[in-house]
Each structure stands twice: as structure tokens, then as C-alpha cells.
ROPA-309461 format. One record per atom (N, C-alpha, C, O): residue number from 1; x, y, z; atom name. Coordinates in steps of 0.001 Angstrom, whole numbers, plus 500000, padded with zeros to 6 digits. Atoms other than C-alpha are relative to their C-alpha. Layout:
<nodes>
   pos        u        v        w   site
   NUM        X        Y        Z     CA
...
</nodes>
This chain:
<nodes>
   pos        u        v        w   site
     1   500355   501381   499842      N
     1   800911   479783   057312     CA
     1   500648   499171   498907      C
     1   500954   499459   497750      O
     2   499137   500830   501570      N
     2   802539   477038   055341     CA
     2   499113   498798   499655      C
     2   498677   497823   500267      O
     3   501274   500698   500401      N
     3   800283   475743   053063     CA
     3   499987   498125   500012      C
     3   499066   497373   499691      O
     4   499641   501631   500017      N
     4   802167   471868   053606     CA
     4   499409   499345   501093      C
     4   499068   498164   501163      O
     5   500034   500535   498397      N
     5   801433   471778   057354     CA
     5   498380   499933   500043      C
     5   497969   499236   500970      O
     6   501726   500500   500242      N
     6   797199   471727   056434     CA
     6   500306   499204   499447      C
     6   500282   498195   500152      O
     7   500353   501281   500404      N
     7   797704   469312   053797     CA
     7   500071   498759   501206      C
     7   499333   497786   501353      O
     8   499417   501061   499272      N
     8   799659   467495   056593     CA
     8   498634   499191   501139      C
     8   498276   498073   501509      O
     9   501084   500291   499112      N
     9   796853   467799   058789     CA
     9   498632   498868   499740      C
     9   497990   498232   500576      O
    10   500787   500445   500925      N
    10   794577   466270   056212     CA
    10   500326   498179   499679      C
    10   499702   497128   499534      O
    11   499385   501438   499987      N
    11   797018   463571   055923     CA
    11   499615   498899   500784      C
    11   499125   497794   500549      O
    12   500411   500334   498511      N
    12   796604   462789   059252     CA
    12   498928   499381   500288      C
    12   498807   498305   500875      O
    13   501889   499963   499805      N
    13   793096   462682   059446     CA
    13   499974   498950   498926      C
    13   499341   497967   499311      O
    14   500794   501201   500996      N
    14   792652   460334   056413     CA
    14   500697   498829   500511      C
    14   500184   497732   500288      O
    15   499341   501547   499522      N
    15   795154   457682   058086     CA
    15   499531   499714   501248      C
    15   499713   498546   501590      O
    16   500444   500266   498505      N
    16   793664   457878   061655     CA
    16   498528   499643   499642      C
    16   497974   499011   500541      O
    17   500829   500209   500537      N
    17   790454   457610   059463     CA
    17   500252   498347   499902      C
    17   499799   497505   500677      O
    18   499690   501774   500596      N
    18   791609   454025   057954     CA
    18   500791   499843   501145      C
    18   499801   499979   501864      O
    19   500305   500902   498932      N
    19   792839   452829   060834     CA
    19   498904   499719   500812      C
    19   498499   498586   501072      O
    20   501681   500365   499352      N
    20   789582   453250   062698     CA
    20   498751   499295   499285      C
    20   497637   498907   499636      O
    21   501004   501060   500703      N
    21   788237   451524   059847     CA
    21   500403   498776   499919      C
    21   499530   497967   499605      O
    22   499591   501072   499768      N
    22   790490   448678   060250     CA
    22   499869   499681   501471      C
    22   499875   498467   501671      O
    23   500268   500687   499117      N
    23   789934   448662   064052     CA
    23   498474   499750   500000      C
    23   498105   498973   500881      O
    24   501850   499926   500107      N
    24   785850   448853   063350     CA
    24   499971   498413   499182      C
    24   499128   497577   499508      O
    25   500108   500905   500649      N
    25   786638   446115   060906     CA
    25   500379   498652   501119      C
    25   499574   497887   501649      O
    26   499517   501046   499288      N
    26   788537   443739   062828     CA
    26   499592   499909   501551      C
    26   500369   499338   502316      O
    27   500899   500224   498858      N
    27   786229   443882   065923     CA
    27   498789   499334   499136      C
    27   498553   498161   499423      O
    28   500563   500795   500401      N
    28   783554   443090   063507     CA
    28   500308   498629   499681      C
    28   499450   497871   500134      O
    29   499530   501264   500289      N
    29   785107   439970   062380     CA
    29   500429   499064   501112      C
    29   500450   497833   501074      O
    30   499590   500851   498814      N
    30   786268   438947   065624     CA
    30   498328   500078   500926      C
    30   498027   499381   501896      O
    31   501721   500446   499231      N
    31   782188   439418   066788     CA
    31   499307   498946   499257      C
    31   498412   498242   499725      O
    32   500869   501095   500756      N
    32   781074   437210   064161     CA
    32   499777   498572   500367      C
    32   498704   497975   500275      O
    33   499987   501287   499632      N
    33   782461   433818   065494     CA
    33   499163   500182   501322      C
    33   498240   499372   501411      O
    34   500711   500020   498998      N
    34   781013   434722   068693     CA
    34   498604   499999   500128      C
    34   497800   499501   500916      O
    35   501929   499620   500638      N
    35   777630   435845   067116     CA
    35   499949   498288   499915      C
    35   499783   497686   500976      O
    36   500081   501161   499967      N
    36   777627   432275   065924     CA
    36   499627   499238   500995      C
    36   498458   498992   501291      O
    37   499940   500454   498912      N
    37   778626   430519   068748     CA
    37   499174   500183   501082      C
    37   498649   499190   501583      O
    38   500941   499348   499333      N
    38   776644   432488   070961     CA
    38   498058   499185   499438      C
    38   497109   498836   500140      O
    39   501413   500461   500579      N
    39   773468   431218   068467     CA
    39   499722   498642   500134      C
    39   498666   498063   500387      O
    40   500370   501916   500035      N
    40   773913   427546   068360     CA
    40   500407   499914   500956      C
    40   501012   498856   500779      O
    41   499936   500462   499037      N
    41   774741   427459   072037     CA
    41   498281   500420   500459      C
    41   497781   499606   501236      O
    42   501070   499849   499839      N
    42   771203   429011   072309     CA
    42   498633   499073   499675      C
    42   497685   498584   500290      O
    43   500760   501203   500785      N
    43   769522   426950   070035     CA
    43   500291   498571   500972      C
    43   499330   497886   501323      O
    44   499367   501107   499402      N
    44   771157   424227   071801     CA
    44   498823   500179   501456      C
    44   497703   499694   501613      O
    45   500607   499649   498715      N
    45   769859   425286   075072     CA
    45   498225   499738   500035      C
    45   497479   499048   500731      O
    46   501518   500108   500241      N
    46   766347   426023   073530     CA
    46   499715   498369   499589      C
    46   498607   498039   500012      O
    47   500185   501294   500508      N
    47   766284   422453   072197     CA
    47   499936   499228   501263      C
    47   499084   498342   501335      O
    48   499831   501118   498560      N
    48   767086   420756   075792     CA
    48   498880   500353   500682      C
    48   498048   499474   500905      O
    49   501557   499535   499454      N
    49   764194   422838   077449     CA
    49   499221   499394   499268      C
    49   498972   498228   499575      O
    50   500724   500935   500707      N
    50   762014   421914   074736     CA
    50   499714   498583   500116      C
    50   498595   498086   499994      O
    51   500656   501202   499950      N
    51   762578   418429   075242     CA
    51   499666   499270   501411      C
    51   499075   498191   501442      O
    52   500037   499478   498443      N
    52   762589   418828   079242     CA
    52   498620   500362   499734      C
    52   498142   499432   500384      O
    53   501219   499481   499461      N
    53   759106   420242   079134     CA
    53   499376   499095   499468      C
    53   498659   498385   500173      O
    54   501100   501159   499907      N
    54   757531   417851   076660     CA
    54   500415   498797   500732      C
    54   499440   498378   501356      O
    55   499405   501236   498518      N
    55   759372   414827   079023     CA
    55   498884   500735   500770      C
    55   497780   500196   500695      O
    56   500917   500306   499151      N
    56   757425   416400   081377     CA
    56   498328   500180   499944      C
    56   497555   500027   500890      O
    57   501519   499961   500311      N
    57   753950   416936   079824     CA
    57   499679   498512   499429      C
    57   498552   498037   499575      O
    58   500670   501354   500115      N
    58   753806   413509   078600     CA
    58   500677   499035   501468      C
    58   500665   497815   501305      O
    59   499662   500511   499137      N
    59   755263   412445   082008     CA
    59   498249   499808   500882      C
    59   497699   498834   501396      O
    60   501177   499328   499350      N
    60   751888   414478   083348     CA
    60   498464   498522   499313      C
    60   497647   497776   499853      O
    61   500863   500718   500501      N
    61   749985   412681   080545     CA
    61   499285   498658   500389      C
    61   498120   498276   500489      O
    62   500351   501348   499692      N
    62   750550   409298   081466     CA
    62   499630   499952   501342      C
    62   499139   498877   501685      O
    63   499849   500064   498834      N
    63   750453   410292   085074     CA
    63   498199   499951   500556      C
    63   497636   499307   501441      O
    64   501634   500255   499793      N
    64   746527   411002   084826     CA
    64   499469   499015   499080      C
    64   498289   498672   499152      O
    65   501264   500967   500549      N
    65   745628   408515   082390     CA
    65   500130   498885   500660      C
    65   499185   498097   500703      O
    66   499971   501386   499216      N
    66   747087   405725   084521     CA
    66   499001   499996   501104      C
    66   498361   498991   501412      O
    67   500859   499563   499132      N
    67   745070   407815   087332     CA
    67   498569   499389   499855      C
    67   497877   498607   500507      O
    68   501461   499968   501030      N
    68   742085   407777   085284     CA
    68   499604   498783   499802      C
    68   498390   498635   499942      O
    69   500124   500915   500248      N
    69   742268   404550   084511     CA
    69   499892   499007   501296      C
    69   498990   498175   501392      O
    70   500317   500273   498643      N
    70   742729   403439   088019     CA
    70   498656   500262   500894      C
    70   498068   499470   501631      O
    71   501704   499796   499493      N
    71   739382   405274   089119     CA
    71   499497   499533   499277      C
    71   498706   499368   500205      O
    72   500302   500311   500635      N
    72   737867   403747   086411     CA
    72   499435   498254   500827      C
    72   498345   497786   501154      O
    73   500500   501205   499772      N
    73   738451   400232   087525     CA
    73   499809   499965   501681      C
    73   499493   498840   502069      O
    74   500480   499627   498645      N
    74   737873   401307   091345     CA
    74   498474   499962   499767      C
    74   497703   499015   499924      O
    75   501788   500162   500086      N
    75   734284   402520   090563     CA
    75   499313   498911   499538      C
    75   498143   498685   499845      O
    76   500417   501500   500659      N
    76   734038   399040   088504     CA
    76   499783   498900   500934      C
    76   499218   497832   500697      O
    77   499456   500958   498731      N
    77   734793   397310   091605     CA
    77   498962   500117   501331      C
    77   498725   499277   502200      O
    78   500332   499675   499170      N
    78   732778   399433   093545     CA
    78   498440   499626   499624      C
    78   497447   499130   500158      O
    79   501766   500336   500648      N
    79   729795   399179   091488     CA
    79   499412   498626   499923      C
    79   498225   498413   500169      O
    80   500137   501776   499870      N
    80   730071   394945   091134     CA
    80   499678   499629   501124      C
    80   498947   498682   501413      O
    81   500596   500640   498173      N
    81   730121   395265   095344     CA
    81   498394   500657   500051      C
    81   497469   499858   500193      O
    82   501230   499729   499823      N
    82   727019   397495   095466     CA
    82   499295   498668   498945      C
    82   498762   497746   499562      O
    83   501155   500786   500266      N
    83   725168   395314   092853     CA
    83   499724   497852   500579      C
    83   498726   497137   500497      O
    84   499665   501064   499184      N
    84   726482   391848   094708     CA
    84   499035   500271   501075      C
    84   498131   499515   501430      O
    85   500539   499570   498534      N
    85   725211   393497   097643     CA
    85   498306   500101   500244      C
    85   497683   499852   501276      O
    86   501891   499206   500666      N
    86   721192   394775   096103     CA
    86   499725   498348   500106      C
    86   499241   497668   501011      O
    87   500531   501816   500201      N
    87   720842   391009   094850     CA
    87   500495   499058   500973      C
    87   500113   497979   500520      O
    88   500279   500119   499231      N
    88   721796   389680   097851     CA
    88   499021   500234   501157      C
    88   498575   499271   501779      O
    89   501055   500050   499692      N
    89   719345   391395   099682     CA
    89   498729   499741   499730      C
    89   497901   499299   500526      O
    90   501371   500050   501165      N
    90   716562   391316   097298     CA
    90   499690   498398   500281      C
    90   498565   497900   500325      O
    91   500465   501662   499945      N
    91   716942   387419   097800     CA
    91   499595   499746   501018      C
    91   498611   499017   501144      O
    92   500524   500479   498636      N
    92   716780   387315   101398     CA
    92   498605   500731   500251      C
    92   497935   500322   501199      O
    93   501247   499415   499894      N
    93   713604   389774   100909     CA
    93   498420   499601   499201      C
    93   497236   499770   499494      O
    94   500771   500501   500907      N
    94   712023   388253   098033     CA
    94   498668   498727   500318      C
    94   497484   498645   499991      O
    95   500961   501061   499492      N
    95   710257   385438   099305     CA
    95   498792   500552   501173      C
    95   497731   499937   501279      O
    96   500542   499419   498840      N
    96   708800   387753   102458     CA
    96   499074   501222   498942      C
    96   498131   501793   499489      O
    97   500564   499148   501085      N
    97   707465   389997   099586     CA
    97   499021   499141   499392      C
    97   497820   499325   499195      O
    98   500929   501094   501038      N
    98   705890   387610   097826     CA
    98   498804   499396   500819      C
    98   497646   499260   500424      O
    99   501235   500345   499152      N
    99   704051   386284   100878     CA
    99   499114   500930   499966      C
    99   498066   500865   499323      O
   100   500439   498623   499895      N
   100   703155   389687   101766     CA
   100   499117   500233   498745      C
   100   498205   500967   499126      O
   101   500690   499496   501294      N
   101   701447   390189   098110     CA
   101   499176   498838   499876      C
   101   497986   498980   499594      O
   102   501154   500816   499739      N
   102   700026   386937   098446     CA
   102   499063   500001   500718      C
   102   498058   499298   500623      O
   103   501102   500308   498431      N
   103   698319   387689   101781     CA
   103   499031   501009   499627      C
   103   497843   500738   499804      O
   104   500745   498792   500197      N
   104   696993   391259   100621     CA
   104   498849   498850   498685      C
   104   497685   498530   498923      O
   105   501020   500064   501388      N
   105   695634   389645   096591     CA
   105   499174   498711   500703      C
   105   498048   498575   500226      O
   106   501298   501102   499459      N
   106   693858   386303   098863     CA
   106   499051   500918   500919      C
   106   497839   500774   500755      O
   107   500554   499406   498814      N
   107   692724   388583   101753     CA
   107   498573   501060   499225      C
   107   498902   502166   498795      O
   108   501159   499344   500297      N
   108   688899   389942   100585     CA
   108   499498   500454   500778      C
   108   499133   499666   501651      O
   109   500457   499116   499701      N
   109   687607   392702   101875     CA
   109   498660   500077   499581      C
   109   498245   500070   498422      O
   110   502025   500054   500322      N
   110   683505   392810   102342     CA
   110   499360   501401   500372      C
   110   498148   501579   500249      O
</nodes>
């Protein structure tokens, strides 16, 4: 055996070594900008949702308090006709009541 043709082998092996550490390297470095990029297009993304959902929870918000506020002055409306309505009758009854209580407290019973 000739003891040159192992070293050689050895040789070999430590340069196919460092290159695979320069292609390991220079894939890392060429993932990095992408890592990046990749992050603040995310962020980006997450930020537009974010403001897409609250848009639509205070869309929601205002959507029932205007609601809310609408039944509000409905039942207000509704409640002014019923009591319009009570004291109207009450007037046209009032006087027929009154007889009526007059006729019973004169009317003596023997």
C-alpha cells in the first residue's frame, strides 16, 4: 500500500468536508433574507386581519347600539300611545263613575 494514496484520501475528505460547509453556509445566508421577508409579510398580513376584525366588531357595535337605541325610542312611543290612550278613556269614564259612587254613597239602605 502506498502510504501517500491514504493521506490522499484524507485530503479528499477534508476538502469535500469544506465545501459542504460552504454549501451549508451559503444556503444559510441565502435563507435568511427570506426568513425576514417571509416575517414582515406575516406580520403585515396579521396586522390587516387585525384591523379587518376590529372594523368589524365595532361595525357590530354600532350596529346594535343604533338597534338598541331604536327600540328604546319605539317602546317610548309606544308607551306615550298606551298612556294617551288610558287617559283618554278614564275621561270619557270618569264622570259615569262618579255618578255611579254618587248613587250607591246617597242611596240608604233600611
Amino acid at each position: 500500500m502506498d502510504p501517500f494514496k491514504g493521506q490522499g484520501g484524507i485530503q479528499m475528505l477534508l476538502i469535500a468536508e469544506q465545501e459542504a460547509q460552504h454549501i451549508v453556509s451559503n444556503a444559510r445566508n441565502c435563507k435568511t433574507p427570506f426568513f425576514f421577508i417571509a416575517k414582515d409579510e406575516a406580520e403585515r398580513e396579521a396586522t390587516e386581519y387585525r384591523s379587518h376584525i376590529e372594523e368589524e366588531y365595532q361595525k357590530s357595535i354600532s350596529e346594535n347600539t343604533g338597534s338598541s337605541g331604536s327600540n328604546v325610542k319605539r317602546l317610548e312611543e309606544e308607551t306615550n300611545a298606551k298612556i294617551k290612550n288610558l287617559k283618554k278613556s278614564t275621561s270619557k269614564v270618569s264622570s259615569e263613575v262618579v255618578d255611579m259612587l254618587l248613587k250607591y254613597v246617597t242611596n240608604i239602605k233600611t
